[in-house]
C-alpha positions in Angstrom: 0.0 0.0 0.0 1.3 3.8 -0.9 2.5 5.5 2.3 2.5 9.0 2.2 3.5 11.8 4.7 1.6 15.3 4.1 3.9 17.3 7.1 6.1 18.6 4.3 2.9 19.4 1.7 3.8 23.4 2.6 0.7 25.2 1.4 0.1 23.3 -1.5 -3.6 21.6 -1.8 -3.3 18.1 -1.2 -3.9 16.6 -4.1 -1.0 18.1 -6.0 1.2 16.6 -3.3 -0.2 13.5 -3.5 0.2 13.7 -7.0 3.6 14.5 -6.9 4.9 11.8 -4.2 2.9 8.9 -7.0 4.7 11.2 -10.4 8.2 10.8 -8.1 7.5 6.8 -8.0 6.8 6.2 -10.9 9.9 7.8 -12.2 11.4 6.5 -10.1 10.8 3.2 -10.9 9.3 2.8 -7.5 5.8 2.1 -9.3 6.7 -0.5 -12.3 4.7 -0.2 -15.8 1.8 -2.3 -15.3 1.2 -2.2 -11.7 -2.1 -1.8 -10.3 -2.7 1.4 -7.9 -4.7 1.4 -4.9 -8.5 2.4 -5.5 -9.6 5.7 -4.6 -11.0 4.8 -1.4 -8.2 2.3 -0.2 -5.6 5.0 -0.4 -7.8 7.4 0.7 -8.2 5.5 4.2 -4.9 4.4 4.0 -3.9 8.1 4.3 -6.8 9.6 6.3 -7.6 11.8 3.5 -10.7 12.3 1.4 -11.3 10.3 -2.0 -12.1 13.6 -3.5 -7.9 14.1 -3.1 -7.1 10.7 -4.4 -9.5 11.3 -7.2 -8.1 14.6 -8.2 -4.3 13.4 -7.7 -5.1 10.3 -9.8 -7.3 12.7 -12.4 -4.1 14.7 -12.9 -1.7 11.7 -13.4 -4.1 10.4 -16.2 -4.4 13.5 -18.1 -0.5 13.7 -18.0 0.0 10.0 -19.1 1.0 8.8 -15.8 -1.4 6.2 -15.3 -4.4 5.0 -17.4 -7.9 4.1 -15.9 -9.1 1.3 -17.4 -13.2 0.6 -16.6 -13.9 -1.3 -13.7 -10.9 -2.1 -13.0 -9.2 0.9 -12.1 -6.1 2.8 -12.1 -2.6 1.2 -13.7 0.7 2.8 -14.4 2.0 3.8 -17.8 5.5 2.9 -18.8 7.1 6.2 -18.6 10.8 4.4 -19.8 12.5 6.0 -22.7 13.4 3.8 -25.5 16.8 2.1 -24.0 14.6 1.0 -20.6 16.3 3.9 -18.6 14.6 6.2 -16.7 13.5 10.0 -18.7 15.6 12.8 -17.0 12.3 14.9 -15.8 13.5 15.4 -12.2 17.0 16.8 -13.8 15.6 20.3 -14.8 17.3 22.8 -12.8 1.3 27.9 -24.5 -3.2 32.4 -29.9 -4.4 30.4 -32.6 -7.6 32.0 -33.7 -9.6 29.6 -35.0 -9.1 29.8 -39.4 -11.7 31.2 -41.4 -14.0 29.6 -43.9 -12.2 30.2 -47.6 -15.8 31.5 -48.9 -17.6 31.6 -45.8 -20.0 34.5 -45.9 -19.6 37.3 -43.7 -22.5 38.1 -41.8 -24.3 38.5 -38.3 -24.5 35.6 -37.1 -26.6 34.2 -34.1 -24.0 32.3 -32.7 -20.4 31.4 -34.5 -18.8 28.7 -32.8 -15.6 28.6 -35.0 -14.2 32.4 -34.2 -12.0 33.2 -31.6 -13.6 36.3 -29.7 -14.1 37.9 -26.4 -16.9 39.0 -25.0 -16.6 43.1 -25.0 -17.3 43.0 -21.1 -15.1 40.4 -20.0 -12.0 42.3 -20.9 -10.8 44.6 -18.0 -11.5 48.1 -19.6 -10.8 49.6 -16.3 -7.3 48.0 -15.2 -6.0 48.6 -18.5 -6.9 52.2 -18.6 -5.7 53.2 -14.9 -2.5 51.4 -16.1 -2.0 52.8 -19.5 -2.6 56.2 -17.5 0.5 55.5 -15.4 3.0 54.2 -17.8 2.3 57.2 -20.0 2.7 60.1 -17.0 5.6 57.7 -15.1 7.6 56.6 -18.2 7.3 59.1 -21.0 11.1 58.2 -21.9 10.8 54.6 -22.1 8.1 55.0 -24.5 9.8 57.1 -26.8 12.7 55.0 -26.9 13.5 52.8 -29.8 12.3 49.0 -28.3 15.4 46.4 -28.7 14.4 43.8 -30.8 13.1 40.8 -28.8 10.9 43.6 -27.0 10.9 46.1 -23.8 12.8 44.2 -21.1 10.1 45.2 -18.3 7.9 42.9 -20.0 10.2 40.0 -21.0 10.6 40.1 -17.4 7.2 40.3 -16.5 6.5 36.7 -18.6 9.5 35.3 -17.2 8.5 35.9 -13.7 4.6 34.7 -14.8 6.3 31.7 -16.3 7.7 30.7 -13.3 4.5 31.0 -11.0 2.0 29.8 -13.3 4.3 27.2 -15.5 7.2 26.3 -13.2 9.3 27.5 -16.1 13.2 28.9 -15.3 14.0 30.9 -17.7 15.4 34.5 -18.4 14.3 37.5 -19.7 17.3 37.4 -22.4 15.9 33.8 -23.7 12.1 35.8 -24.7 11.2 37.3 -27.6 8.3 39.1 -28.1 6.2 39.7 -31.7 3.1 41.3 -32.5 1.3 37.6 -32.9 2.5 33.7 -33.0 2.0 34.2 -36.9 5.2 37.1 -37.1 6.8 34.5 -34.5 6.5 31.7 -37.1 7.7 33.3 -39.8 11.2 34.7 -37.7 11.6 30.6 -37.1 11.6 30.0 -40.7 14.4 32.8 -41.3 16.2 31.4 -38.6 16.8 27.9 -39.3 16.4 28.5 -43.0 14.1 27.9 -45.8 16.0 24.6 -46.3 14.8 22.8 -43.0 11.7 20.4 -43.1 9.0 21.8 -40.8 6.3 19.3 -40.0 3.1 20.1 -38.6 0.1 17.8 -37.2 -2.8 16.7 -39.1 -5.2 17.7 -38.2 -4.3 20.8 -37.0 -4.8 24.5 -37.6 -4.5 25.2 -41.4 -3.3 28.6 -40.8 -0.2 27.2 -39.2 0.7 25.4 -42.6 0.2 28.1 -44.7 2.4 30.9 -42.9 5.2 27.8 -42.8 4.4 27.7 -46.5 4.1 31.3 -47.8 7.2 31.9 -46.4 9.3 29.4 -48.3 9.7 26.7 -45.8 9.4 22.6 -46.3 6.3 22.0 -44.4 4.7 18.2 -44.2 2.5 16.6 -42.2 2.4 14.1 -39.6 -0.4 11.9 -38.7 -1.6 11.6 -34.9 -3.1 9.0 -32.7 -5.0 8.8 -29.5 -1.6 10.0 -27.6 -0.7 13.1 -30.4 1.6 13.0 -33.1 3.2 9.7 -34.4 7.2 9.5 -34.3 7.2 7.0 -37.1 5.6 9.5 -39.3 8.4 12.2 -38.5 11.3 9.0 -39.5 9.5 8.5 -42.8 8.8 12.5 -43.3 12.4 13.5 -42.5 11.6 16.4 -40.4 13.7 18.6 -38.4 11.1 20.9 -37.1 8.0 19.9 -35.2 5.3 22.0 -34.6 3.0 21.0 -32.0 0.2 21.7 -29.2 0.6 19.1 -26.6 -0.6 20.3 -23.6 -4.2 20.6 -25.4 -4.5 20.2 -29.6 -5.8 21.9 -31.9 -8.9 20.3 -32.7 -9.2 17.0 -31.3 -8.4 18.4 -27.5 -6.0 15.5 -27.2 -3.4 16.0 -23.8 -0.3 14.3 -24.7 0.8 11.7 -22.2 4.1 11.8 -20.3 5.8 9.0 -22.5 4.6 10.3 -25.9 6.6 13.6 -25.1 9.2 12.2 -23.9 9.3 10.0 -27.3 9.3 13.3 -29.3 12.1 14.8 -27.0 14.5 11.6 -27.9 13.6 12.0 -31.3 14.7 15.8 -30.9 17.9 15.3 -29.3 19.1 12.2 -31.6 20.2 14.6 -35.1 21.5 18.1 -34.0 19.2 20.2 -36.7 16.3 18.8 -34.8 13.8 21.0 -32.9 10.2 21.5 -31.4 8.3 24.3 -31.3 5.9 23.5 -28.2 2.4 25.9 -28.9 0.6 26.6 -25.4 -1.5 28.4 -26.8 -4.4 28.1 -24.1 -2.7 26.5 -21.4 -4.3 29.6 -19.0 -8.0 27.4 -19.6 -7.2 24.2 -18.5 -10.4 23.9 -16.5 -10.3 20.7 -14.6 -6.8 20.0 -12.4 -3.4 21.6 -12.4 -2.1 22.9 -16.0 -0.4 20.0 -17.8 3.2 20.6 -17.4 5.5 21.8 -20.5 7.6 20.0 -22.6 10.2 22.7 -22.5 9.8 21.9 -19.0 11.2 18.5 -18.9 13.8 18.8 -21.7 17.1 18.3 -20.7 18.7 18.7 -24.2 17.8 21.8 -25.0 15.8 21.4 -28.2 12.3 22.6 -27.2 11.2 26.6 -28.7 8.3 27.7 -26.0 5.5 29.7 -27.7 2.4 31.3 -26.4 -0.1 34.3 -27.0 -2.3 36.6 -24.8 -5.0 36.3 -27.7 -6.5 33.8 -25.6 -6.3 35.0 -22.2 -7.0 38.9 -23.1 -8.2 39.4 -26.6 -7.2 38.8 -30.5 -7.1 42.2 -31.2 -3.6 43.0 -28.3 -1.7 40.8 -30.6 0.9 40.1 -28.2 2.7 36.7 -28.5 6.4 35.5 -27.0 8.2 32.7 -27.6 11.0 31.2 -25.4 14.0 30.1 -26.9 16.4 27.7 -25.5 19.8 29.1 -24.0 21.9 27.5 -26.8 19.8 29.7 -29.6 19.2 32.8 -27.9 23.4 34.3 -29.2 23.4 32.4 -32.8 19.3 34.1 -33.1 20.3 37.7 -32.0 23.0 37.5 -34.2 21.4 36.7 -37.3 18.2 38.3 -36.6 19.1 40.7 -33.8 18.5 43.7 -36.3 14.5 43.6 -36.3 12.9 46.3 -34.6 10.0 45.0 -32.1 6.6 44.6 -33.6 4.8 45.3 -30.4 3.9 49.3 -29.5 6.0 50.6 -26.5 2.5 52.1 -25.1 1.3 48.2 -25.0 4.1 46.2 -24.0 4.9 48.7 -20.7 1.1 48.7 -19.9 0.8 44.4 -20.3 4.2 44.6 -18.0 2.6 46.2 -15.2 -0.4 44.1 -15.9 1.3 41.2 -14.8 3.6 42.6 -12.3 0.7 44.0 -10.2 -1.2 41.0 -10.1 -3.7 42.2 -12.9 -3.4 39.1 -15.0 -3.4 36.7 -12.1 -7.2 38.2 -11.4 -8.0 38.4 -15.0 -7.0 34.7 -15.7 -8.8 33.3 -12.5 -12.1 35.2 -13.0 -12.0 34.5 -17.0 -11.3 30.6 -16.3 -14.4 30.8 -13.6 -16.3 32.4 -16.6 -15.6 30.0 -19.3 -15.7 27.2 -16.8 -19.7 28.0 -15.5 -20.1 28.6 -20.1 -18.9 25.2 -20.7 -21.1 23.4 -17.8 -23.8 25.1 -19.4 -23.1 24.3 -22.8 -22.5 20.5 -22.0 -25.8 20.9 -20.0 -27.8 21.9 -22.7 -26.5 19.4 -24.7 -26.7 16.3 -22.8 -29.7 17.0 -21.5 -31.9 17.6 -24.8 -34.9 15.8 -25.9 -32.0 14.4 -28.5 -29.1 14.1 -26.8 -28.9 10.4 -28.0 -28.7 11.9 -31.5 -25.0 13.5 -30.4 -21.9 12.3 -28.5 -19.6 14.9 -27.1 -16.1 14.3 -26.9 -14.3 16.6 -24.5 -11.3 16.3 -22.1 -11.8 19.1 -19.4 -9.6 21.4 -21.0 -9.7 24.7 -23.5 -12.2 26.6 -24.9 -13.5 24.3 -27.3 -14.7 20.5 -27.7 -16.2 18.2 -29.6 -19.5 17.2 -30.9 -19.9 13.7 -33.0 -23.6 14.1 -34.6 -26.0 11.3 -35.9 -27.0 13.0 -39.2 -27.5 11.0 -42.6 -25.8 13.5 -45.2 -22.7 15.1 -45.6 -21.6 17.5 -43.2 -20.9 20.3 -45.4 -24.9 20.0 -45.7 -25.6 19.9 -42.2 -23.3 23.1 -41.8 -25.6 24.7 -44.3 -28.8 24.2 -42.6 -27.4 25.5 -39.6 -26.1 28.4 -41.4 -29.6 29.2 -43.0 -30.0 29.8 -39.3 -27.4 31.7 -38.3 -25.5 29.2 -36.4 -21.9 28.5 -37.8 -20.0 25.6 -37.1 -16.8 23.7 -38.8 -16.9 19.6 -39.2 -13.6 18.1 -37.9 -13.3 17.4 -41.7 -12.2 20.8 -42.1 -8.8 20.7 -40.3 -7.7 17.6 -42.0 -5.5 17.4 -45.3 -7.7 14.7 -46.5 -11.1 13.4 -44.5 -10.6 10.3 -42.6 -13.2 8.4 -42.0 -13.4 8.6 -38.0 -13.9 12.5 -38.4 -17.2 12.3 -40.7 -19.9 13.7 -38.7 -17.6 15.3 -36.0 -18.0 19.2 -35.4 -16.0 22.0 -33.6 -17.6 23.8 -30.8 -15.3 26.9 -30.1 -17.7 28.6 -27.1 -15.3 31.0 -26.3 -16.9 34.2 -28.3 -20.9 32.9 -28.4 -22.5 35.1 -25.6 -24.9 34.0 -22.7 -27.6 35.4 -23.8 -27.6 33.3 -27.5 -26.3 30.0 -26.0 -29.6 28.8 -25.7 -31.0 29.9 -28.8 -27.8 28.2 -30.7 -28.6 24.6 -29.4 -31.8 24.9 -29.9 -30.8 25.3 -33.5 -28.4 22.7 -33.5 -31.3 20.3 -31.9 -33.4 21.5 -34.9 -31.6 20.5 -37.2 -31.2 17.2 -36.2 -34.9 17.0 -36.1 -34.7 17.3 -39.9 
């Protein structure tokens, strides 16, 4: 039976310790592959603790690819082991994407559009940022009218350095950030950088937009198919890539969560050819709405091969356009020397006001109350799903994370047809289909519900539609 002692838990809640004393055994080797842990209720008399703890430590060790529940039977490690049966190195470490338009989708007012990537006009702190702005233009009038160095105003590298730290148990420094007016401008800086003559590979499916920018700017760009735990390694062997491009802490669309052993796959792959490099998009890790935030690959490399990316699109609005990117240590001298001579893309007025956002504890609030927001949104979009007079006609595919899931329909047809009857009433939604190079058959019928920019007030109205149309 797992004995654990919570006098040294600090002020942490107690399931995230007792997640991290099973994550230490495991890699450890303390746990084996294969073994069987202690149900819920066992441990959680073994340890005079609630089962609500054990379930929320074991919840968190199967979304990271820990452990695997497997029905009525219960929980049994994963097999963690890198490829040559030796422990992964995680214990010796010292997050945009607007959703892609429709090519001829129609512009129009629409009752609810659940493929943009909005925010509601009165969830964005108006106030904060104004009282802010005020400051940094009557306390730093010199700063602003200074010429920004190119990776962008250190007061707010060092801002997202220091958020990193708190919210992502990242170590880096300011001088390894570099910050661009969007991911997109990010991108296309990684493609001068390593050259046009680099493969870049990105997931399929994934978001189209990503593709193209690789594309347009003269880059090799393939892609790699996934399974249930992300993208394949075989496929990058047989595509010869040398950059990946992935979202593994929640994907864009399927909302898969990587497992622990998958990444670690990916980071061998990385480190074993020395042109070889990740670029690891977080781009919503702020909305993880169920446990602690899935940890970052950058995080657990030890060879120095993963590029850190992630926007404030998602947890302020599109319209900043602020986005960063972490590079590794070994790039940061070899990048500023080749690309050094860019000017910033960001306004000075806009990076010192997000600096002091952060600094003062403005974000923190922001993030919490936005991720109570979306989190009472979802429940009562799920709600009115499941329970619908037809609920049996859907099935909704979802894994407690980000601002979108799911939603497998029972519809004869095509679902470009479906899509159109919706549209007739002002409801838009993209089939799965859409973020696919090719359509595979387990995607027919599967639609994207992006909730973030629909409003309260049409929620209701929307499913109703949807439920209408599967009366047809």
């Amino acid at each position: 039976m797992l004995t654990y002692s919570f006098e040294h838990a600090g002020g942490k809640p107690m399931y995230e310790y007792l997640y991290e004393c099973i994550r230490r055994d495991i890699l450890t080797g303390r746990l084996r592959a294969g073994e069987k842990l202690p149900s819920k209720r066992m441990l959680a008399r073994n340890l005079g603790i609630s089962t609500i703890t054990v379930e929320g430590a074991y919840g968190q060790l199967t979304a990271e690819g820990y452990c695997q529940a497997k029905a009525r039977k219960g929980f049994f490690v994963s097999d963690v082991i890198g490829q040559e049966g030796k422990i992964p190195p995680a214990e010796q470490k010292t997050a945009r994407q607007p959703e892609p338009e429709e090519p001829h989708r129609e512009h129009r007012e629409w009752l609810a559009d659940f493929a943009a990537n909005s925010v509601q006009p009165r969830q964005f702190p108006f106030a904060s940022w104004t009282r802010l702005l005020r400051k940094v233009v009557d306390g730093e009038a010199e700063a602003l009218m200074e010429r920004s160095p190119g990776f962008g105003a250190l007061a707010l590298r060092q801002a997202v350095a220091d958020h990193l730290w708190r919210f992502r148990g990242l170590s880096v420094q300011p001088e390894q950030i570099v910050i661009g007016a969007g991911t997109e401008y990010l991108y296309s800086l990684l493609v001068q950088f390593f050259g046009r003559n680099k493969r870049f590979c990105v997931e399929n499916p994934g978001y189209d937009r990503i593709r193209k920018i690789y594309g347009i700017n003269g880059a090799d760009c393939v892609l790699a198919g996934m399974d249930e735990q992300g993208v394949k390694p075989e496929d990058l062997t047989a595509l010869r890539a040398q950059i990946l491009h992935i979202s593994p802490s929640h994907h864009f669309p399927t909302g898969i969560i990587m497992p622990i052993s998958r990444r670690y796959e990916l980071l061998g792959w990385a480190a074993a050819a020395p042109d070889r490099y990740i670029i690891e998009d977080d781009y919503d890790s702020e909305f993880r709405l169920a446990g602690r935030p899935i940890p970052t690959m950058m995080g657990i490399d030890v060879s120095s091969r993963v590029i850190y990316m992630n926007t404030f699109s998602k947890s302020l609005t599109p319209t900043i356009r602020i986005s960063y990117m972490v590079l590794p240590a070994r790039l940061v001298k070899p990048f500023r020397q080749k690309l050094g001579f860019y000017s910033c893309t960001v306004s000075n007025f806009e990076q010192y006001t997000l600096a002091r956002f952060i600094q003062q504890g403005c974000f923190e609030k922001h993030i919490n109350r936005m991720r109570t927001y979306y989190r009472r949104k979802r429940e009562q979009l799920l709600s009115l799903l499941r329970e619908a007079e037809r609920a049996g006609q859907l099935d909704i595919i979802e894994h407690g994370s980000g601002l979108h899931f799911l939603l497998r329909l029972h519809i004869p047809g095509s679902d470009r047809a479906f899509q159109q009857r919706l549209a007739e009433r002002r409801v838009w939604l993209k089939p799965l289909a859409d973020y696919y190079e090719g359509e595979p058959e387990q995607c027919r019928h599967v639609f994207v519900l992006n909730y973030s920019g629909v409003s309260d007030q049409t929620m209701k109205p929307a499913v109703r539609q949807i439920l209408a149309c599967l009366a047809e």
